[in-house]
C-alpha positions in Angstrom: 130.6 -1.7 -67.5 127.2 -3.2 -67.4 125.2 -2.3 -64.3 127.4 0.3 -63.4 126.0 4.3 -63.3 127.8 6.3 -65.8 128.7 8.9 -63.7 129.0 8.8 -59.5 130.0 12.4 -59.5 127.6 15.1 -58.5 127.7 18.9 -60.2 127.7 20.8 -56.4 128.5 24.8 -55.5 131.7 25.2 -53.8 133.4 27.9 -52.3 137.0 27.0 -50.7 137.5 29.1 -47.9 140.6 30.6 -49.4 138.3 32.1 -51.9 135.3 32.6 -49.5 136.1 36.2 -48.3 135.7 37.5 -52.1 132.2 36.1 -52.3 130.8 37.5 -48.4 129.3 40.5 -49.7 128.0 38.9 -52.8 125.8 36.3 -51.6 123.0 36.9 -54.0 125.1 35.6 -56.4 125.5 32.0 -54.7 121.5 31.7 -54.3 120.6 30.4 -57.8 123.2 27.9 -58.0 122.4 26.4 -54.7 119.0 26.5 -55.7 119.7 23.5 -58.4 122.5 21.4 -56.3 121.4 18.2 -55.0 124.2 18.9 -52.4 126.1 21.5 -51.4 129.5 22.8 -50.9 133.0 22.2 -50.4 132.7 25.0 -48.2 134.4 25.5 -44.5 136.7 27.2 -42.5 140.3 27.4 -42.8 142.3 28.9 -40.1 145.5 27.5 -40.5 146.5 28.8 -44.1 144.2 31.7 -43.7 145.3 34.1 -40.7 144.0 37.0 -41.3 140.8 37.8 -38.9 139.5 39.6 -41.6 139.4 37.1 -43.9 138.0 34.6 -40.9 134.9 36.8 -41.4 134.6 36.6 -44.7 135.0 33.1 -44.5 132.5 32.6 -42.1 129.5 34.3 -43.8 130.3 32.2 -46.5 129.9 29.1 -44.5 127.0 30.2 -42.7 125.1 31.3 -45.9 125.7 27.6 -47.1 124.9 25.6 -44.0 121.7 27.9 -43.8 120.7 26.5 -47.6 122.1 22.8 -46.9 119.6 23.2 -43.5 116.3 25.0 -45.3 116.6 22.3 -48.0 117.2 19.5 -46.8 120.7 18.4 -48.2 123.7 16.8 -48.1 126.8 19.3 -47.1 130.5 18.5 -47.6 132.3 20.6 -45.2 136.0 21.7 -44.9 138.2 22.3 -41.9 141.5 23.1 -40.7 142.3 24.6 -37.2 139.1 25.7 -36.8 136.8 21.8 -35.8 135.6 23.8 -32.6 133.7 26.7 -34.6 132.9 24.4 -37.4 131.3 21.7 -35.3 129.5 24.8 -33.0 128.0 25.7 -36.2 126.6 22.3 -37.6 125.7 21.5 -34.0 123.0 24.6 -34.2 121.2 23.2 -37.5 119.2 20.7 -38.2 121.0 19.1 -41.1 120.1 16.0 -42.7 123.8 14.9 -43.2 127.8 16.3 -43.4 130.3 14.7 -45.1 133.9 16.6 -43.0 136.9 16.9 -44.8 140.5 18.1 -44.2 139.7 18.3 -39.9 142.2 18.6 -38.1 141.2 16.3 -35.5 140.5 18.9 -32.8 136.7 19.2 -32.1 136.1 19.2 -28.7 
C-alpha cells in the first residue's frame, strides 16, 4: 500500500528464558549482536515453567546482561515475565531505562 512502511518489524537479540541458562556463561557471545539492535530482547524471567533455582540463576544473568546494554545504550527493551513481576520490576526499577515494553506478566508486581 502507498504510504505505508514496508516492514514494521524490527531484527532484535532475544534470549527466552527457557533458553537463557545455556547462554549465562557465554555472554561474550551476546555483545556484538546487541551492539547492532535498535532494541533489545525478548528477554525475562520465567519462574512458573522454569523451577529449577539453578536455572533461575542462569536466567537472571541473562536478563541482567541485557537490561545493563538496553540501560548503557539507550534502548528500547521488551521484557518477559511469569511468576516472577516482583524481581523483574526490582530490576527495571534500579536502571535508568528509556522504555519497556512487558509481556506475558502475570499481574503480580507489587
Amino acid at each position: 500500500m502507498e504510504g505505508r512502511p514496508a516492514c514494521l518489524c524490527e531484527p532484535r537479540p532475544r534470549v527466552h528464558p527457557w533458553e537463557a541458562p545455556r547462554y549465562a556463561s557465554t555472554l561474550e557471545t551476546l555483545g556484538p549482536v546487541l551492539d547492532e539492535a535498535r532494541l533489545v530482547g525478548e528477554v525475562g524471567l520465567d519462574h512458573h515453567f522454569v523451577t529449577d533455582e539453578e536455572q533461575h540463576r542462569g536466567q537472571r544473568v541473562v536478563f541482567d546482561y541485557f537490561l545493563d546494554a538496553a540501560e548503557v545504550s539507550g534502548r528500547l527493551i521488551n521484557v518477559y515475565t511469569t511468576v516472577a513481576d516482583s524481581e523483574v520490576l526490582g530490576a527495571l526499577r534500579a536502571r535508568a531505562l528509556p522504555a519497556v515494553i512487558i509481556i506475558g506478566s502475570s499481574g503480580r508486581c507489587r
